[in-house]
C-alpha positions as CSV (number, residue, x, y, z in Angstrom):
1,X,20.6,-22.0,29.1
2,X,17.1,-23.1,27.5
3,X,15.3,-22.6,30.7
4,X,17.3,-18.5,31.1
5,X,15.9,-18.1,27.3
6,X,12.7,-19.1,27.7
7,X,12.5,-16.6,30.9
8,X,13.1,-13.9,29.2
9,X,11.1,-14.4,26.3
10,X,8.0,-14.7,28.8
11,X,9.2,-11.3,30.6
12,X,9.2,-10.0,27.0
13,X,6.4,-11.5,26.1
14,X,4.4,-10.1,29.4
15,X,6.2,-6.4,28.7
16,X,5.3,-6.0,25.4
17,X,2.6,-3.3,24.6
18,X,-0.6,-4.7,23.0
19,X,-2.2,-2.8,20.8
20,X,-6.1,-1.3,21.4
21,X,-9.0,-3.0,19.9
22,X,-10.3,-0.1,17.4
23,X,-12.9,-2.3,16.1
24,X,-11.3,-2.0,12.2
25,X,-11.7,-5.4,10.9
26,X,-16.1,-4.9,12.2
27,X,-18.9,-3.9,9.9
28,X,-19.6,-0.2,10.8
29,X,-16.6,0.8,12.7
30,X,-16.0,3.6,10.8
31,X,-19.5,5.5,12.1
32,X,-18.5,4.1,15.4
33,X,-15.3,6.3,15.7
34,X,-17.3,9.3,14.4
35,X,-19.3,12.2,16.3
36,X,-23.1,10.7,16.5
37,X,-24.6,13.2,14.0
38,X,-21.2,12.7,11.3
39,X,-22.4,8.8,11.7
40,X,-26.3,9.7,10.8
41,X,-24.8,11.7,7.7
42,X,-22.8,9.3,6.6
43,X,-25.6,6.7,6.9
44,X,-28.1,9.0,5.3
45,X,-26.4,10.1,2.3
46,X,-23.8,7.2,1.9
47,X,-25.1,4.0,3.0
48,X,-22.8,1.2,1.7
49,X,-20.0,1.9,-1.4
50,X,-22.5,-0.5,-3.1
51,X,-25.2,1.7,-3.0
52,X,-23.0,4.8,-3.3
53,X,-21.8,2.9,-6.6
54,X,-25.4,2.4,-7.9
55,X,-26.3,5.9,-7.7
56,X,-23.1,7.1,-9.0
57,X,-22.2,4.8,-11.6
58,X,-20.0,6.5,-13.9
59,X,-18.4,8.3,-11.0
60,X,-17.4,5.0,-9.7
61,X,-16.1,3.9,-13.5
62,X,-14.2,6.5,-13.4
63,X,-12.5,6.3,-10.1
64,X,-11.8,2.7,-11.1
65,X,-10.6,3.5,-14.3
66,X,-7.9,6.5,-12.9
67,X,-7.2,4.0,-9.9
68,X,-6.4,1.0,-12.4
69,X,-4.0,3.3,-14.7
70,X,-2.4,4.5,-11.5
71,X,-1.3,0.8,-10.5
72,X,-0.1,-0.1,-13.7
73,X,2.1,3.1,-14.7
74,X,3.2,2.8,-10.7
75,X,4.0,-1.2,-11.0
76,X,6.5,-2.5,-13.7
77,X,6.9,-5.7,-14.4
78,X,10.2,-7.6,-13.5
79,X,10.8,-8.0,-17.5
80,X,10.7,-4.3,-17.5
81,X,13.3,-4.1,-14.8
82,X,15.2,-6.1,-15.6
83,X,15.4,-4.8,-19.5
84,X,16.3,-1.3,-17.8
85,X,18.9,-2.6,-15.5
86,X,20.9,-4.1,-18.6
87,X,20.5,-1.0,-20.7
88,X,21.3,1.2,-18.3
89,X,24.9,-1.5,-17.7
90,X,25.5,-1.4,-21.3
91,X,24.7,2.7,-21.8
92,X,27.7,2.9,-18.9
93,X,29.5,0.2,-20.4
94,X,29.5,2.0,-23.7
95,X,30.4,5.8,-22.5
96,X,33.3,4.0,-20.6
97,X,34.7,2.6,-23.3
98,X,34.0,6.0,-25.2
99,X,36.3,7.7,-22.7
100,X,38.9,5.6,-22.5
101,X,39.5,5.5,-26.4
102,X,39.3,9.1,-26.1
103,X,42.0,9.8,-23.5
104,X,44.5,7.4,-25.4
């Protein structure tokens, strides 16, 4: 039974698709999957986001700045969460009891 499992995990494991090497975790693959002369742009008038951060400095503030008060109105804490959850029980809670008192 071990040896028929571990025969078809090889045949799986020989099967499986692999997935191409696009060269995304290298310095510089980016240019490398664009047209020669989009690559020479990029390089001419980019350069790094360090240097692209230099020359635009409040630019890059304010990218930061929208990016950072995205995250945090998008992300709640688990306090928060929680806190909602239990109103939201006890708002039900209370319109249940509402109704019932009403229809007796």
């Amino acid at each position: 039974m071990i040896l028929r499992a571990l025969f078809w995990i090889a045949v799986v494991g020989v099967l499986m698709p692999h997935q191409p090497d696009l060269g995304l975790g290298r310095p510089g693959a980016v240019t490398s999957l664009l047209p020669a002369p989009a690559a020479a742009w990029v390089d001419q008038n980019v350069g790094t986001p360090r240097a692209a951060c230099d020359a635009h400095a409040e630019g890059c503030a304010t990218a930061l700045g929208m990016i950072d008060t995205l995250q945090s109105a998008a992300v709640a804490s688990l306090a928060e969460v929680k806190a909602e959850i239990e109103a939201s029980k006890h708002a039900r809670q209370t319109q249940r009891f509402a109704y019932n008192d009403w229809n007796d």
